[in-house]
KOLNU-123432 format. One record per residue: x, y, z of N, C-alpha, C in turn; residue number from 1. Coordinates in nm, 3 decimals, padded with zeros to 5 digits. Each point is the difference from the previous one (the first is absolute). Example, Ala and Ser with C-alpha at 12.3 -4.5 7.8 and 13.67 -1.06 7.14 Angstrom:
REM residues 2
+---------+---------+---------+---------+---------+---------+---------+---------+---------+-----+
!   neast !  nnorth !     nup !  caeast ! canorth !    caup !   ceast !  cnorth !     cup !   i !
+---------+---------+---------+---------+---------+---------+---------+---------+---------+-----+
!  01.319 ! -00.569 !  00.780 ! -00.089 !  00.119 !  00.000 !  00.090 !  00.120 !  00.000 !   1 !
! -00.035 !  00.105 ! -00.072 !  00.082 !  00.119 !  00.006 ! -00.077 !  00.109 !  00.073 !   2 !
+---------+---------+---------+---------+---------+---------+---------+---------+---------+-----+
REM end
This chain:
REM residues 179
+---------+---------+---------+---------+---------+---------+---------+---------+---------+-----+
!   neast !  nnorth !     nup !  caeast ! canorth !    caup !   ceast !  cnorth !     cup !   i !
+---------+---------+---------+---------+---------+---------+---------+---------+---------+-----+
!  03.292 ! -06.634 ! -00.607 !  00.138 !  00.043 ! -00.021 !  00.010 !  00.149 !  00.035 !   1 !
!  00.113 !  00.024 !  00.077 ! -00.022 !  00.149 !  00.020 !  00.081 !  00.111 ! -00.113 !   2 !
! -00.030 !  00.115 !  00.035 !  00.061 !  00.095 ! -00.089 !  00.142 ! -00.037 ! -00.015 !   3 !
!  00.105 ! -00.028 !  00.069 !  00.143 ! -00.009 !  00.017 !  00.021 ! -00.072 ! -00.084 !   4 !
! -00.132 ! -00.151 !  00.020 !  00.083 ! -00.125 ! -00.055 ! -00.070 !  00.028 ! -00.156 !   5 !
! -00.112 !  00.091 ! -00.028 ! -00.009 ! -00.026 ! -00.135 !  00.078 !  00.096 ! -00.133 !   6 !
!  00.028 !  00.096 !  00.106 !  00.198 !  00.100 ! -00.073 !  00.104 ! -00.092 ! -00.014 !   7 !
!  00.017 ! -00.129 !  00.104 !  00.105 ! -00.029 !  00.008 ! -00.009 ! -00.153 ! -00.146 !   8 !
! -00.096 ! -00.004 ! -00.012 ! -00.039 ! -00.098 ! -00.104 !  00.021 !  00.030 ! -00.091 !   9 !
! -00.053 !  00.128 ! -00.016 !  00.034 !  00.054 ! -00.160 !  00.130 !  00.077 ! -00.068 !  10 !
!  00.082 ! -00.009 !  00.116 !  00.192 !  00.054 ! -00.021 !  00.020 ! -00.148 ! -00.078 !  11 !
!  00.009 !  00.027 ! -00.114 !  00.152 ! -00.127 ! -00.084 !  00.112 !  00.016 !  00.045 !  12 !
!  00.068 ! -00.113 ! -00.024 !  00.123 ! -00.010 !  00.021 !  00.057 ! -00.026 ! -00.158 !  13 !
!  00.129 !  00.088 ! -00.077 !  00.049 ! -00.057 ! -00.061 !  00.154 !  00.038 !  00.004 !  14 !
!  00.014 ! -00.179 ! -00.043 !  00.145 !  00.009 !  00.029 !  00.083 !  00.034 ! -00.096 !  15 !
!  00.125 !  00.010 !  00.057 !  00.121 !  00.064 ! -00.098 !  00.012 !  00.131 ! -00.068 !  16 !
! -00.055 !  00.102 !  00.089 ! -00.051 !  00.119 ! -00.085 !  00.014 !  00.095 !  00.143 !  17 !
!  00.069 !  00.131 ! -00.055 !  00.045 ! -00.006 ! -00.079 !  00.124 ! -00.033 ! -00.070 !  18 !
!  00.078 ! -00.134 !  00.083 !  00.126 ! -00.072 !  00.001 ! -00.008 ! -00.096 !  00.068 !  19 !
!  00.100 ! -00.109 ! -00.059 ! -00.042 ! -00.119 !  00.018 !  00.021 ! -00.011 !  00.197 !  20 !
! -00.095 ! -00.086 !  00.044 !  00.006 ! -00.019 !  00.171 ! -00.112 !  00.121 !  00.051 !  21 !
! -00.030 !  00.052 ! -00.091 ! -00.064 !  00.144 !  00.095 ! -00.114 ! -00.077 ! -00.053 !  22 !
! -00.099 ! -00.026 !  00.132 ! -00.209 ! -00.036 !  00.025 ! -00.047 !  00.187 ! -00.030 !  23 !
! -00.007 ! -00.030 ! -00.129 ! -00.120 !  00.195 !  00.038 ! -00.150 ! -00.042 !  00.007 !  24 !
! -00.030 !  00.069 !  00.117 ! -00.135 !  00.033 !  00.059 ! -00.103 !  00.103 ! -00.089 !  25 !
! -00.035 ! -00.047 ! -00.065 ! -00.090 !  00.058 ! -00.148 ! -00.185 !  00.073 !  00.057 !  26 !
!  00.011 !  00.105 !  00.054 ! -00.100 !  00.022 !  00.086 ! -00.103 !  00.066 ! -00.149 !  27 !
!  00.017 !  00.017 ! -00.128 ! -00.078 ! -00.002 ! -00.078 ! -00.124 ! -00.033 ! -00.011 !  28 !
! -00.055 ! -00.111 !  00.042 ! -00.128 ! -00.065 !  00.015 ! -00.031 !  00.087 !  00.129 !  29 !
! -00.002 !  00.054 !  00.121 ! -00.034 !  00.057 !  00.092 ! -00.023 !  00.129 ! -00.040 !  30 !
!  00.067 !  00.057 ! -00.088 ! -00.063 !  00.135 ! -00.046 ! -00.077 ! -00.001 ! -00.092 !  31 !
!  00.004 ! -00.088 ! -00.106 ! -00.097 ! -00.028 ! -00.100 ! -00.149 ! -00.026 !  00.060 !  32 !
! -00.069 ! -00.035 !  00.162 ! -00.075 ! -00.065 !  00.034 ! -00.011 !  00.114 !  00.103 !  33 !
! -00.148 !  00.078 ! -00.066 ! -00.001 !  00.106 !  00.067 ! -00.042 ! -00.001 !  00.157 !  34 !
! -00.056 ! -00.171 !  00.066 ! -00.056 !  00.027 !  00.105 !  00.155 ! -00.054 !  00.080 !  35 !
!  00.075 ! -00.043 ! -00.073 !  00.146 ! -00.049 !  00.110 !  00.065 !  00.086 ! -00.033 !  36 !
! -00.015 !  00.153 ! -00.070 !  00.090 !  00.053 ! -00.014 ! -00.010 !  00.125 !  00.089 !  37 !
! -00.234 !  00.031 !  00.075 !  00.028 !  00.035 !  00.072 ! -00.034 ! -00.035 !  00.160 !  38 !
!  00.020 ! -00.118 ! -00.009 !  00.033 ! -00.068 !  00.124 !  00.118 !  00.005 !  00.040 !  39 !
!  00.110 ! -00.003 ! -00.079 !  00.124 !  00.041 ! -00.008 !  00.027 !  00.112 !  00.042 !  40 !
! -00.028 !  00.101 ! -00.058 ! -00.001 !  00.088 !  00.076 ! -00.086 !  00.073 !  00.142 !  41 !
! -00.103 ! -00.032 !  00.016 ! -00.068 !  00.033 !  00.112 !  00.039 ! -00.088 !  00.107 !  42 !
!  00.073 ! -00.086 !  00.000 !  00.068 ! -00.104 !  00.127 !  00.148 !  00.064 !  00.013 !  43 !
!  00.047 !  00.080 ! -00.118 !  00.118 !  00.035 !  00.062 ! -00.003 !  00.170 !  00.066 !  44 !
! -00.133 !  00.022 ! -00.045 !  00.030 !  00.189 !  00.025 ! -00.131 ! -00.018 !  00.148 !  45 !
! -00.065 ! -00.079 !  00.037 ! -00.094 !  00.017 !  00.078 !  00.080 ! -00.009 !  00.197 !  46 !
!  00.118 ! -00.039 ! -00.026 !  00.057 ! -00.032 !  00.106 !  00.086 !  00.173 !  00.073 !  47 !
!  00.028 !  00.063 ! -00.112 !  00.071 !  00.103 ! -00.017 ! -00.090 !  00.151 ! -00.034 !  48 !
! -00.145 ! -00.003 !  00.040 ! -00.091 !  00.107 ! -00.010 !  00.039 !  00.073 !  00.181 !  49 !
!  00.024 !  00.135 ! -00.033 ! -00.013 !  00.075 !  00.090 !  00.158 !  00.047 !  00.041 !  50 !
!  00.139 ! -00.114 ! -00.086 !  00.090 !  00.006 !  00.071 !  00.124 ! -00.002 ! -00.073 !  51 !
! -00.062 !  00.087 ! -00.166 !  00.094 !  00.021 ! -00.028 ! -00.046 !  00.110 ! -00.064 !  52 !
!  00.095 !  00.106 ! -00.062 ! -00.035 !  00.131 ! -00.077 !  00.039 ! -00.064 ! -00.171 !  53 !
!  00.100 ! -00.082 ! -00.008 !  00.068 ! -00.040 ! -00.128 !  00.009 ! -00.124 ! -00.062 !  54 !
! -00.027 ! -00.079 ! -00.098 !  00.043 ! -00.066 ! -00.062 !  00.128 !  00.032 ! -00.068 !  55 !
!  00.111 ! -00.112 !  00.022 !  00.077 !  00.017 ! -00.125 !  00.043 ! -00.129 ! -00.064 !  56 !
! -00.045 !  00.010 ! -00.092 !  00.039 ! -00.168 ! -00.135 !  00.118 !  00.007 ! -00.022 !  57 !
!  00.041 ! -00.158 ! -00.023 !  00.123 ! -00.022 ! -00.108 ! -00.032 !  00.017 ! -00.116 !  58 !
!  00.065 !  00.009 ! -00.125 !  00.049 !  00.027 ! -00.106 ! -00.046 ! -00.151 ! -00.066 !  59 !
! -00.072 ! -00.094 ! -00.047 ! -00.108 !  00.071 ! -00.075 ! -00.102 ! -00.060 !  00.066 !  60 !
!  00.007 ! -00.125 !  00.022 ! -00.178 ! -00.049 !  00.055 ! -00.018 !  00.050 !  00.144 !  61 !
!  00.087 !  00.047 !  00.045 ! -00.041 !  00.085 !  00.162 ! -00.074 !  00.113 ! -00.019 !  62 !
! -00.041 !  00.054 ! -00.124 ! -00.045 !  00.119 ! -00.042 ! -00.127 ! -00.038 ! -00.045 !  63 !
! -00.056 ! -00.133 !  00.016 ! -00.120 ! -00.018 ! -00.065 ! -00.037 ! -00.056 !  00.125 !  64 !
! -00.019 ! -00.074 !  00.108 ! -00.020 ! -00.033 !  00.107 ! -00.012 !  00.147 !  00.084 !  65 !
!  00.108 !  00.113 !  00.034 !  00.017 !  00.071 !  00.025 ! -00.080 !  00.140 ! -00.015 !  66 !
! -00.032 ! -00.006 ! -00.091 ! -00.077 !  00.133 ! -00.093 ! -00.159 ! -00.080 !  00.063 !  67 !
! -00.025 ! -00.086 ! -00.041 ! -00.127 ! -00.036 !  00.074 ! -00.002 !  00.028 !  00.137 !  68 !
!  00.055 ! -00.069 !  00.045 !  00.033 ! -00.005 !  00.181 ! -00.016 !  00.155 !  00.045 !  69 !
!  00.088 !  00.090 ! -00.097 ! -00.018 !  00.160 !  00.016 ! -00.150 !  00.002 ! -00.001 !  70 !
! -00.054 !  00.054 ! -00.092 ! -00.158 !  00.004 !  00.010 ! -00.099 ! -00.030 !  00.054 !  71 !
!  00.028 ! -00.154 !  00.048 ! -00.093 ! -00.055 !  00.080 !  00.036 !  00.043 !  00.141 !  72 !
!  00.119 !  00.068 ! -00.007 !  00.027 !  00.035 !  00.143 ! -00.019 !  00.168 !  00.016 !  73 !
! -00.034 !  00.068 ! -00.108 ! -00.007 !  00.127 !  00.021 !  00.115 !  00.081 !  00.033 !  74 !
!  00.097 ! -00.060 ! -00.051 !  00.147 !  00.078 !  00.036 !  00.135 !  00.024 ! -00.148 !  75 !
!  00.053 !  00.081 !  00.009 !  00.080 !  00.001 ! -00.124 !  00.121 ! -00.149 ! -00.028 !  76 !
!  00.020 ! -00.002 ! -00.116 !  00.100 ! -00.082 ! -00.016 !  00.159 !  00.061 ! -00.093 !  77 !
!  00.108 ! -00.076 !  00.055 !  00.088 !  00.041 ! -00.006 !  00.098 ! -00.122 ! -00.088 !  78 !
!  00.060 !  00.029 ! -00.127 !  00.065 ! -00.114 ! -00.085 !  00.110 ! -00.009 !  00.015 !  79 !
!  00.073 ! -00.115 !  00.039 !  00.140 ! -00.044 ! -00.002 !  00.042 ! -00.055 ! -00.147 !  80 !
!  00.074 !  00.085 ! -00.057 !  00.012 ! -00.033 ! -00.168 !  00.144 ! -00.071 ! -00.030 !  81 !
!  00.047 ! -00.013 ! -00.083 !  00.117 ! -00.068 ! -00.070 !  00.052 !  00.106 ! -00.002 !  82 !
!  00.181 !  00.024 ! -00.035 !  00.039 !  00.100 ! -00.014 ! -00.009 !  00.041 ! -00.090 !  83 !
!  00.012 !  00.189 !  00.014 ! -00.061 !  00.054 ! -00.178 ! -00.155 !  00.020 ! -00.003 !  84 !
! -00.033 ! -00.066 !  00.042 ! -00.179 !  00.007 ! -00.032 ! -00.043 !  00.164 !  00.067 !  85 !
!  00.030 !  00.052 !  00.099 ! -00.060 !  00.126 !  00.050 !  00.083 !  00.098 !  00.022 !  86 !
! -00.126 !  00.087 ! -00.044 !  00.050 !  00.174 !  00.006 !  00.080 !  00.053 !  00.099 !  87 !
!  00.069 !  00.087 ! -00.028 !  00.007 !  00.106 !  00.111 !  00.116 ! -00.079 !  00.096 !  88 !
! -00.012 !  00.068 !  00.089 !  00.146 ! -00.102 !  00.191 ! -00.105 ! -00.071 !  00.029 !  89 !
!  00.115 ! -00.097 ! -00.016 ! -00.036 ! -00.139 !  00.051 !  00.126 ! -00.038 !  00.114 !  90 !
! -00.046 ! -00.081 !  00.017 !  00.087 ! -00.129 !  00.122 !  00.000 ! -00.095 ! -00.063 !  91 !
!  00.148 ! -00.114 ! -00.017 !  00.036 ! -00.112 ! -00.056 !  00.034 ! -00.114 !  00.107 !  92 !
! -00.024 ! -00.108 ! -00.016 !  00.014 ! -00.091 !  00.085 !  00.107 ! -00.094 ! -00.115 !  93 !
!  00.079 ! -00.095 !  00.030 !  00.015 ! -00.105 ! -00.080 !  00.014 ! -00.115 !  00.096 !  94 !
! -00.025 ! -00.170 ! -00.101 ! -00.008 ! -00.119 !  00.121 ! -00.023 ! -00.115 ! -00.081 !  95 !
! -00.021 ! -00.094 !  00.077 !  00.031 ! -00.126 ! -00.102 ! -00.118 ! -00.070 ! -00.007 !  96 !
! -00.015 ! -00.102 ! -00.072 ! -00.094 ! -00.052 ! -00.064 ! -00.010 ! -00.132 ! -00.051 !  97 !
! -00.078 ! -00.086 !  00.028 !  00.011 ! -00.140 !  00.057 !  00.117 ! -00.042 ! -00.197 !  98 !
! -00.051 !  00.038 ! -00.081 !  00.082 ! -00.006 ! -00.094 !  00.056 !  00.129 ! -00.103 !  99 !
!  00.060 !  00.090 !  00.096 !  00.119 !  00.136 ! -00.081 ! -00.074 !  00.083 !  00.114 ! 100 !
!  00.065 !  00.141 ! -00.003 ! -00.039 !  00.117 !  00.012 ! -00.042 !  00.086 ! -00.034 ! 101 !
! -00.062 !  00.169 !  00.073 ! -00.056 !  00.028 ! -00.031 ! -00.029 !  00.161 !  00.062 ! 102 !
! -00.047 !  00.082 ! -00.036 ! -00.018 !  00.117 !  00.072 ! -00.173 !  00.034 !  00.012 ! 103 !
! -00.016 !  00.110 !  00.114 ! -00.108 !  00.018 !  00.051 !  00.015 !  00.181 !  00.028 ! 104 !
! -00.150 !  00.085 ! -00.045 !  00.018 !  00.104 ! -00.004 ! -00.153 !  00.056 !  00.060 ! 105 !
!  00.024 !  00.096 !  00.083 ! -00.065 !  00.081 !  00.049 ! -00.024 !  00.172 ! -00.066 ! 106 !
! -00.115 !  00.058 ! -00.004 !  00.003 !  00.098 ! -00.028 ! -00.001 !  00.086 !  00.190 ! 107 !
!  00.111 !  00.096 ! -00.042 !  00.027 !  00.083 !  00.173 ! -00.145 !  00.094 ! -00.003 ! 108 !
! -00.001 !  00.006 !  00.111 ! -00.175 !  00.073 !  00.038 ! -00.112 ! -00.041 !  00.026 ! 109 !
! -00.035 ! -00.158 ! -00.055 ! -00.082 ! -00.015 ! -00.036 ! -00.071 ! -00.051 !  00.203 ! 110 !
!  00.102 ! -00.051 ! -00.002 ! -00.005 ! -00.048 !  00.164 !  00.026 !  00.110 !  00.086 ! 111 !
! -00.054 !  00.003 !  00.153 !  00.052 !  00.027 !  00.063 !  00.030 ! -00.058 !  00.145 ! 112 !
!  00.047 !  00.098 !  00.081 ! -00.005 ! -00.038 !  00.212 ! -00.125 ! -00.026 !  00.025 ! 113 !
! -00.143 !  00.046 ! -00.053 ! -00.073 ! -00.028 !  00.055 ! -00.068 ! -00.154 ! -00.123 ! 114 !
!  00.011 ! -00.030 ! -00.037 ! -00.037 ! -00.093 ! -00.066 !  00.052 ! -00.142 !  00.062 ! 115 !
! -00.151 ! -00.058 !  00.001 !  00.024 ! -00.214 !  00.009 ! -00.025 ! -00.037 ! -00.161 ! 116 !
!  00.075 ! -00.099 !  00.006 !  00.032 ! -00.110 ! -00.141 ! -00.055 ! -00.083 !  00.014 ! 117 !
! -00.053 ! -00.057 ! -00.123 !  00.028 ! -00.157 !  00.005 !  00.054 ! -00.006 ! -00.099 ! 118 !
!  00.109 ! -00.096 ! -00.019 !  00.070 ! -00.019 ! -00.145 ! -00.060 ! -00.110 ! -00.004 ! 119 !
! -00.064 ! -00.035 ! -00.166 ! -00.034 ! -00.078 ! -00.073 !  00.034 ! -00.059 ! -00.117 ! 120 !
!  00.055 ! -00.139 !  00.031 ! -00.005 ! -00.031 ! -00.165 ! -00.076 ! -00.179 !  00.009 ! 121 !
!  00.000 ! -00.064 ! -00.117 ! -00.052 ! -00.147 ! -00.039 !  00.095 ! -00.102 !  00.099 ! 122 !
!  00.100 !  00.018 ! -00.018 !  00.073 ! -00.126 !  00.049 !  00.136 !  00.047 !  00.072 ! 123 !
!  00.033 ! -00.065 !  00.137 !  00.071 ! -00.018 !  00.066 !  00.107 ! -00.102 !  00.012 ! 124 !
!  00.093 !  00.041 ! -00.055 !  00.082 ! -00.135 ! -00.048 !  00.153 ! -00.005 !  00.098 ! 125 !
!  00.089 !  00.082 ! -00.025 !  00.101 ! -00.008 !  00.079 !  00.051 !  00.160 !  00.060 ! 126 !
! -00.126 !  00.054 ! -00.018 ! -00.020 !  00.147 !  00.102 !  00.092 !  00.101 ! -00.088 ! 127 !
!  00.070 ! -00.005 ! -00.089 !  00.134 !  00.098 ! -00.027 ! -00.130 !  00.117 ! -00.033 ! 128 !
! -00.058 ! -00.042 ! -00.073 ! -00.105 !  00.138 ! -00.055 ! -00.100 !  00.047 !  00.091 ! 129 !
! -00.034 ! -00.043 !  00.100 ! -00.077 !  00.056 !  00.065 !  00.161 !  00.088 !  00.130 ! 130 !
!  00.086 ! -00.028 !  00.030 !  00.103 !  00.046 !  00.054 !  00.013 !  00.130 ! -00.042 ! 131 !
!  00.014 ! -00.009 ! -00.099 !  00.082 !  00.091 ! -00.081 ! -00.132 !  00.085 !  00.042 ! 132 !
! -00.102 ! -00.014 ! -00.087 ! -00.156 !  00.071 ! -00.007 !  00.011 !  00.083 !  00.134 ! 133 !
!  00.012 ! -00.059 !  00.143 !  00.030 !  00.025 !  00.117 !  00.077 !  00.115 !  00.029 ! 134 !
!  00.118 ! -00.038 ! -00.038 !  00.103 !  00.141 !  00.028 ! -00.052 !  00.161 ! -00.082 ! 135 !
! -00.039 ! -00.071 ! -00.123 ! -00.048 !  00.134 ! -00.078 ! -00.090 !  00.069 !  00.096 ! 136 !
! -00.141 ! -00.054 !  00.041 ! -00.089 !  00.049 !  00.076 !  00.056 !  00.082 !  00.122 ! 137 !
!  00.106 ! -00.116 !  00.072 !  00.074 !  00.098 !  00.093 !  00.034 !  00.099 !  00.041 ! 138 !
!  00.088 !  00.007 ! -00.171 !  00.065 !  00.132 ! -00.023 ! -00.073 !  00.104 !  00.018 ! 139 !
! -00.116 !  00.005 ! -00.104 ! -00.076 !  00.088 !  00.019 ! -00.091 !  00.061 !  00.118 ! 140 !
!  00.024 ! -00.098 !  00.100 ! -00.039 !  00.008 !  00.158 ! -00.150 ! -00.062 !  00.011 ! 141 !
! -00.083 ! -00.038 ! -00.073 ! -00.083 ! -00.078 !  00.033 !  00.003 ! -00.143 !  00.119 ! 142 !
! -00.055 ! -00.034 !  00.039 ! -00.037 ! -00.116 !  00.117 ! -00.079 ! -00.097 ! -00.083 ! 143 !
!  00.074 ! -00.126 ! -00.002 ! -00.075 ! -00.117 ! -00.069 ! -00.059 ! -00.079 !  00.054 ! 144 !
! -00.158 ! -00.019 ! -00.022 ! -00.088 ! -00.053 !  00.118 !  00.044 ! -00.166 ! -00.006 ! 145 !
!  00.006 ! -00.034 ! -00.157 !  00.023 ! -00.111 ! -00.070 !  00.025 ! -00.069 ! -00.115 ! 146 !
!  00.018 ! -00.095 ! -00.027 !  00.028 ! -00.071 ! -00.155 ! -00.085 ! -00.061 ! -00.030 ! 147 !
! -00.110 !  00.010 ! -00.089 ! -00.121 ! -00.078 ! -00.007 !  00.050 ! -00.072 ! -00.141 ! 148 !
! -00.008 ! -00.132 ! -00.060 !  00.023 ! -00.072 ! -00.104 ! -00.130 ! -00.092 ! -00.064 ! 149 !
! -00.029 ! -00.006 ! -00.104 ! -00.119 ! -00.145 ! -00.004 !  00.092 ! -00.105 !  00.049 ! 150 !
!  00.156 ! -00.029 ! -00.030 !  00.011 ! -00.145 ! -00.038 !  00.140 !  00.049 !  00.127 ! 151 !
!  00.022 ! -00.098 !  00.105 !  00.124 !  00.010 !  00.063 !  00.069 ! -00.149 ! -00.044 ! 152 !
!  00.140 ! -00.018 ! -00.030 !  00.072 ! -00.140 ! -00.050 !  00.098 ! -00.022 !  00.138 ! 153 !
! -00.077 ! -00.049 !  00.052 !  00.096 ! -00.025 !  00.166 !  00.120 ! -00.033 ! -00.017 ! 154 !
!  00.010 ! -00.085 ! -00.078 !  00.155 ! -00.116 ! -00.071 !  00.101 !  00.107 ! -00.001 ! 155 !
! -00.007 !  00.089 ! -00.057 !  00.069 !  00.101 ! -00.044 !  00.114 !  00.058 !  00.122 ! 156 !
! -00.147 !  00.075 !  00.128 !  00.070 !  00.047 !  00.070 ! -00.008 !  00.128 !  00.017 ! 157 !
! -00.123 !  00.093 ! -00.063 !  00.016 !  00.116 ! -00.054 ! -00.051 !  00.056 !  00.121 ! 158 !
! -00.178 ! -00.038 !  00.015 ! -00.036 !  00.006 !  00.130 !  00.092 !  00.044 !  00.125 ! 159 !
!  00.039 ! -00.123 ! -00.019 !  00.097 !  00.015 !  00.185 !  00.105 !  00.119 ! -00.053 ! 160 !
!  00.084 !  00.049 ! -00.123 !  00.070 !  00.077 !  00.018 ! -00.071 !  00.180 !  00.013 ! 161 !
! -00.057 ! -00.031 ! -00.054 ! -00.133 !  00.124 !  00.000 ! -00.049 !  00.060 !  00.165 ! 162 !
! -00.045 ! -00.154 !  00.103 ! -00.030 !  00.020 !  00.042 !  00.132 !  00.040 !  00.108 ! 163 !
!  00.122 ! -00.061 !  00.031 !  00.066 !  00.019 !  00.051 !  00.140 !  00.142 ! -00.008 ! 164 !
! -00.078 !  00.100 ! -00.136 ! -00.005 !  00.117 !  00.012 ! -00.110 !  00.139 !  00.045 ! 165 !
! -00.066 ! -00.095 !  00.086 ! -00.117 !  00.059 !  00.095 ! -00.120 !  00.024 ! -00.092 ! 166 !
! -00.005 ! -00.064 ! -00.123 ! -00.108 !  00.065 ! -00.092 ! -00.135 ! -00.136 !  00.030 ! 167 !
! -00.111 !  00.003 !  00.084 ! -00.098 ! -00.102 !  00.010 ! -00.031 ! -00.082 ! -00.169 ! 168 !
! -00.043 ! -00.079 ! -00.018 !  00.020 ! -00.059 ! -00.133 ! -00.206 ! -00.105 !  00.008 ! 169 !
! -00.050 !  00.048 ! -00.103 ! -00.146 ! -00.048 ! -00.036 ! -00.002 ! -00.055 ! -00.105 ! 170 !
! -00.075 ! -00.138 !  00.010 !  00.005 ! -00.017 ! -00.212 ! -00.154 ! -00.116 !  00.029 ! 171 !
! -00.061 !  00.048 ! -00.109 ! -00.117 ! -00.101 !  00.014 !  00.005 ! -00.143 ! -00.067 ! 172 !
!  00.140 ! -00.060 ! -00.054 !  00.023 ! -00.125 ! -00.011 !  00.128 ! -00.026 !  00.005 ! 173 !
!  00.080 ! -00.110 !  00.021 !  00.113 ! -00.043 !  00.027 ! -00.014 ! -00.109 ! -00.108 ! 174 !
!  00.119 ! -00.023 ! -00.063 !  00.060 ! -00.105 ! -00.085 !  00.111 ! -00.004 !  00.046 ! 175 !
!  00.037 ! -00.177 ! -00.079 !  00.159 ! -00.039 ! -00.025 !  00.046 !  00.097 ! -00.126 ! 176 !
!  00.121 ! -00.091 ! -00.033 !  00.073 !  00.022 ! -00.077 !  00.138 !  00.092 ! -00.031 ! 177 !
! -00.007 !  00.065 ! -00.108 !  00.125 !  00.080 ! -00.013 ! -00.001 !  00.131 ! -00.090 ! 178 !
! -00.166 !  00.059 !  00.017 !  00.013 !  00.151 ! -00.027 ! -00.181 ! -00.020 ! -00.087 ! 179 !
+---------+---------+---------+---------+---------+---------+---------+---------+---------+-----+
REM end
């Protein structure tokens, strides 16, 4: 069995959570399991050595995927928080969300013109948060090499909208369902 398929074994699915119709992708057991947690990460940061200066996570499990991925890549990382959460000028994004909305915040500086990205988070569902994630980086003039995810949900659609805002899109497993 290879590395992919034995991450992709250990994602639960449970349903109705956190509302009824929503499949959540419960990647718990993959971090709990220290050799899929860093297989997990060394399959997603090994593709992206040499060719980026930055990590930046989503708000919250993109920051644990992310923060590793930083390290193992020898480069700083950069947090996309909830609104409110950070100091100082920031940049606000707002956008939608497979169930409500939501805002997205950058601290200003932290990026720059000469900086490559990868934005990172767990799951790829209907792209609004990695979008949003996108423009922030923008703003700040960074160049986004890519979207690296463990879990992409094709069904969704997020992918193709992601990708069809020029942002390349990576995920080391694909599921059904609905988030």
């Amino acid at each position: 069995m290879s590395e992919r398929e034995k991450i992709a074994g250990a994602i639960r699915t449970v349903e109705d959570f956190p509302q009824p119709g929503i499949s959540f992708y419960d990647i718990g057991p993959v971090l709990a399991d220290a050799a899929l947690f860093e297989s997990s990460v060394r399959l997603m940061a090994e593709p992206l050595r040499g060719r980026v200066s930055k990590v930046v996570g989503f708000d919250a499990r993109g920051f644990i995927f992310g923060g590793a991925m930083a390290t193992m890549l020898g480069v700083g990382f950069v947090p996309l928080r909830k609104a409110g959460k950070l100091p100082g000028a920031v940049e606000r994004v707002s956008y939608d969300l497979e169930y409500g909305a939501n805002s997205l915040e950058i601290q200003k500086g932290l990026l720059g013109h000469e900086d490559k990205v990868v934005l990172v988070d767990d799951v790829i569902a209907t792209g609004g948060t990695v979008l949003a994630g996108a423009e922030l980086v923008q703003s700040e003039g960074a160049t986004i090499v890519e979207c690296c995810a463990l879990i992409d949900i094709p069904g969704l659609g997020g992918g193709e909208r992601i990708r069809a805002a020029g942002v390349p899109v990576r995920a080391l497993v694909e599921l059904g369902g609905t988030a």
